[in-house]
MIFI-224733 format. One line per 5 residues: for each residue x, y, z of N, C-alpha, C. Coordinates in steps of 0.05 Angstrom, whole numbers, plus 5000, padded with zeros to 4 digits. Layout:
# residues N
X,Y,Z,X,Y,Z,X,Y,Z ~ ...
//
This chain:
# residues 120
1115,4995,5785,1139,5009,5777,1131,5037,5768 ~ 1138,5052,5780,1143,5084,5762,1154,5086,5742 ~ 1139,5106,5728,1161,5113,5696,1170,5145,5709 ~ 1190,5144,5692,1208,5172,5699,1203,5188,5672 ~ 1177,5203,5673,1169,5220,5653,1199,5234,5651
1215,5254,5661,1230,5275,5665,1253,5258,5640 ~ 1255,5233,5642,1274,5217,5632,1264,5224,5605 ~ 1241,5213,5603,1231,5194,5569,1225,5230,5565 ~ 1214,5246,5568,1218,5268,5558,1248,5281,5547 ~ 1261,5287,5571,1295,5288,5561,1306,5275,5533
1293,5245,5534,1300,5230,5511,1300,5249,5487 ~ 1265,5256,5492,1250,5261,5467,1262,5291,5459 ~ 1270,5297,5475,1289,5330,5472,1313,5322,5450 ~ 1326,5305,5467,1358,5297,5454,1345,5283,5427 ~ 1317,5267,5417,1331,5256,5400,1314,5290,5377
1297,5297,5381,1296,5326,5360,1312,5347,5366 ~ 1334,5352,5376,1360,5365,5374,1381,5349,5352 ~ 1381,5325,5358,1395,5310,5348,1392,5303,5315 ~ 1366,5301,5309,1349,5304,5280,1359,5328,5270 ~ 1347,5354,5291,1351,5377,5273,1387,5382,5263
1408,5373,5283,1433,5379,5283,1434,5362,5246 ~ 1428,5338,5252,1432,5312,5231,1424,5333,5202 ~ 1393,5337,5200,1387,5361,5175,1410,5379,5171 ~ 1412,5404,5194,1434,5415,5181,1459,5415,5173 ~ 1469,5388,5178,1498,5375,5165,1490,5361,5139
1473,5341,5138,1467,5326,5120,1452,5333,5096 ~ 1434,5352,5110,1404,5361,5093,1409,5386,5090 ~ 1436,5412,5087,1433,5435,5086,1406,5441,5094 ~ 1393,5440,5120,1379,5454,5138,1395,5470,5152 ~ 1369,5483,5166,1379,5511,5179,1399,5506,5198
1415,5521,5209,1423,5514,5233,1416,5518,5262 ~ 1421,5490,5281,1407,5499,5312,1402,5519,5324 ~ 1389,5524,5345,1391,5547,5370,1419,5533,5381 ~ 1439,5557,5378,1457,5559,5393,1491,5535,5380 ~ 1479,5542,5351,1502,5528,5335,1517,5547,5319
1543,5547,5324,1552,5568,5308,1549,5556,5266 ~ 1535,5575,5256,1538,5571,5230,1560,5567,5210 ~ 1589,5587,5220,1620,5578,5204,1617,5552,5209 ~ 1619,5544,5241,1634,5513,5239,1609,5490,5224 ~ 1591,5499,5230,1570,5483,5221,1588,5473,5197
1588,5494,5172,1591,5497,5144,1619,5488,5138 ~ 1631,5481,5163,1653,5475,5156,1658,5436,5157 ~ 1637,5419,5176,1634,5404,5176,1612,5394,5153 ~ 1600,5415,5140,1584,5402,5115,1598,5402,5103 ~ 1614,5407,5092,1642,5419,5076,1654,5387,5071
1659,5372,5098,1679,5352,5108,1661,5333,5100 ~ 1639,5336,5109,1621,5302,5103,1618,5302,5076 ~ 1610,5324,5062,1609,5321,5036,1635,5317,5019 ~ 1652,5318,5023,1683,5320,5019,1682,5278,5021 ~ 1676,5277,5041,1674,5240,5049,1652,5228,5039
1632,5245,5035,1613,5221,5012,1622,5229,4991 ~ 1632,5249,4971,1649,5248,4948,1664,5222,4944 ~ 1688,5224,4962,1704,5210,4960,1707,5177,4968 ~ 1678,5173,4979,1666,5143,4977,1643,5137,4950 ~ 1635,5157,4941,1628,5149,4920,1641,5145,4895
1662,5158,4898,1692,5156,4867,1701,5131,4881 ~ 1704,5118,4907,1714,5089,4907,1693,5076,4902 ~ 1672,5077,4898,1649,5054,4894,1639,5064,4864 ~ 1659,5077,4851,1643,5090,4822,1662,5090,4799 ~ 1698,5081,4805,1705,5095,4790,1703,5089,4766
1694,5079,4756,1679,5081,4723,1665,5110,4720 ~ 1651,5115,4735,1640,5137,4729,1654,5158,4730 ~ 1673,5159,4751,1693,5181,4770,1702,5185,4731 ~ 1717,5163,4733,1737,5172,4701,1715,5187,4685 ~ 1693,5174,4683,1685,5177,4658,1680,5214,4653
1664,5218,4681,1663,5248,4680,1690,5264,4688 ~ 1713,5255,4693,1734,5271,4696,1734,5296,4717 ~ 1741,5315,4710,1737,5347,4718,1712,5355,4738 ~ 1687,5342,4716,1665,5342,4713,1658,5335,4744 ~ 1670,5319,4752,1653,5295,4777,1642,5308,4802
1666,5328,4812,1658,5344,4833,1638,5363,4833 ~ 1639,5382,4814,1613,5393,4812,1594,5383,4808 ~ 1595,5362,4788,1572,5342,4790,1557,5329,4808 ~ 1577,5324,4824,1571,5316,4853,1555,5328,4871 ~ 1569,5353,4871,1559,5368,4894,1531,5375,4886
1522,5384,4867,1503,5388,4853,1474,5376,4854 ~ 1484,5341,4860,1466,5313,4855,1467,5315,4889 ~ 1486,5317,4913,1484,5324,4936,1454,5338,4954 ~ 1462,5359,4939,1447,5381,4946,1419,5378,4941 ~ 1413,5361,4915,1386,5353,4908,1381,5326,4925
1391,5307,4932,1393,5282,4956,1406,5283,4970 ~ 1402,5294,4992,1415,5290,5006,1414,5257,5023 ~ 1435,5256,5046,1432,5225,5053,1409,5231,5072 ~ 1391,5207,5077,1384,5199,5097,1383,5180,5110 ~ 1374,5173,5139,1375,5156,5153,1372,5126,5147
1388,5112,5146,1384,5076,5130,1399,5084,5105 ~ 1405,5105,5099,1411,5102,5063,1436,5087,5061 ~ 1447,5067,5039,1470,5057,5037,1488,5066,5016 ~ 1509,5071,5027,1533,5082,5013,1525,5071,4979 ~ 1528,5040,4978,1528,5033,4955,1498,5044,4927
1484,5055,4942,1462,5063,4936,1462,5087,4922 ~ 1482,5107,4938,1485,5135,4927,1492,5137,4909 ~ 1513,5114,4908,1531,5110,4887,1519,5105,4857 ~ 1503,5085,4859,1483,5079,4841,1466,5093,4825 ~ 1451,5114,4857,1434,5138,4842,1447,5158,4824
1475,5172,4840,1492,5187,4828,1500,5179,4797 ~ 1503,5149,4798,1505,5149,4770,1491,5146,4750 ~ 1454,5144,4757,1435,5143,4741,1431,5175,4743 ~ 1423,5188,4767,1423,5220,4758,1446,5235,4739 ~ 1473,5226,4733,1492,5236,4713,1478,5216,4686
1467,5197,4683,1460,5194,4664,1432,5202,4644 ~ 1409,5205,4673,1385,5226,4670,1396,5251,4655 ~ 1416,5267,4661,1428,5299,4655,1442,5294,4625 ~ 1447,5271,4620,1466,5266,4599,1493,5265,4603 ~ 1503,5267,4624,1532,5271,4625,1543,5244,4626
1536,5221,4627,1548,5198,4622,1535,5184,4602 ~ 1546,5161,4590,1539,5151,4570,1516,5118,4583 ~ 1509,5109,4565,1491,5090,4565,1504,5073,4600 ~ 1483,5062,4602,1495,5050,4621,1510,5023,4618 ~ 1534,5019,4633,1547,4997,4623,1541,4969,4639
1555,4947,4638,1558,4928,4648,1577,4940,4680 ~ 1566,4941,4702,1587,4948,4726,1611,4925,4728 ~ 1627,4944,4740,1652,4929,4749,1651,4929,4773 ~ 1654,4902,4776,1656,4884,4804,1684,4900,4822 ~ 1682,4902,4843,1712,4903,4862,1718,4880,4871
1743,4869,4878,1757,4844,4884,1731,4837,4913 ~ 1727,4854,4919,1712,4847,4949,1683,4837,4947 ~ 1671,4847,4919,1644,4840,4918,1645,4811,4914 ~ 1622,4804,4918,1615,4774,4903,1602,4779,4885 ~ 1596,4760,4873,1582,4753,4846,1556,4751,4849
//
């Protein structure tokens, strides 16, 4: 059987395009050859906007606790972790709320509250 170098190369093209695209949305990395930078910034904008807003549903203990506070806070704790590849939602959530407690902005850590969906 032949291998189709032309192929498994192509692959290897698409998947470090595909990495570097992933950094500059996820990882405020640079942006591609041949990516416009507004829209780029406008979809970091959006994803970050959606891991906010999955972390205040998997947080809101914390969401209340920092008030006002949360979004900048957020973005802040973002920018220093960004996501990566395998990371789980429930995780960020977790770290975000030990890094607001590292800074002092939240109080001791509590007993978590369960959502109707978790188990025990």
């Amino acid at each position: 059987m032949i291998e189709n170098n032309d192929g498994s190369a192509a692959r290897k093209r698409l998947a470090a395009q595909q990495a570097e695209l992933l950094n500059a949305l996820l990882a405020n990395g640079p942006a591609p050859a041949g990516f416009d930078e507004q829209r780029l910034d406008v979809e970091r904008r959006a994803l970050l906007s959606k891991r906010r807003g999955i972390v205040r549903m998997l947080g809101p203990g914390v969401a209340d606790e920092l008030g006002d506070r949360f979004r900048p806070l957020f973005d802040a704790y973002a920018v220093e972790h960004p996501r990566r590849a395998g990371s789980r939602a429930r995780e960020d959530a977790a770290s975000f709320a030990e890094w607001c407690r590292a800074a002092g902005e939240l109080s001791v850590k509590r007993k978590a509250r369960w959502k109707f969906w978790q188990s025990n």
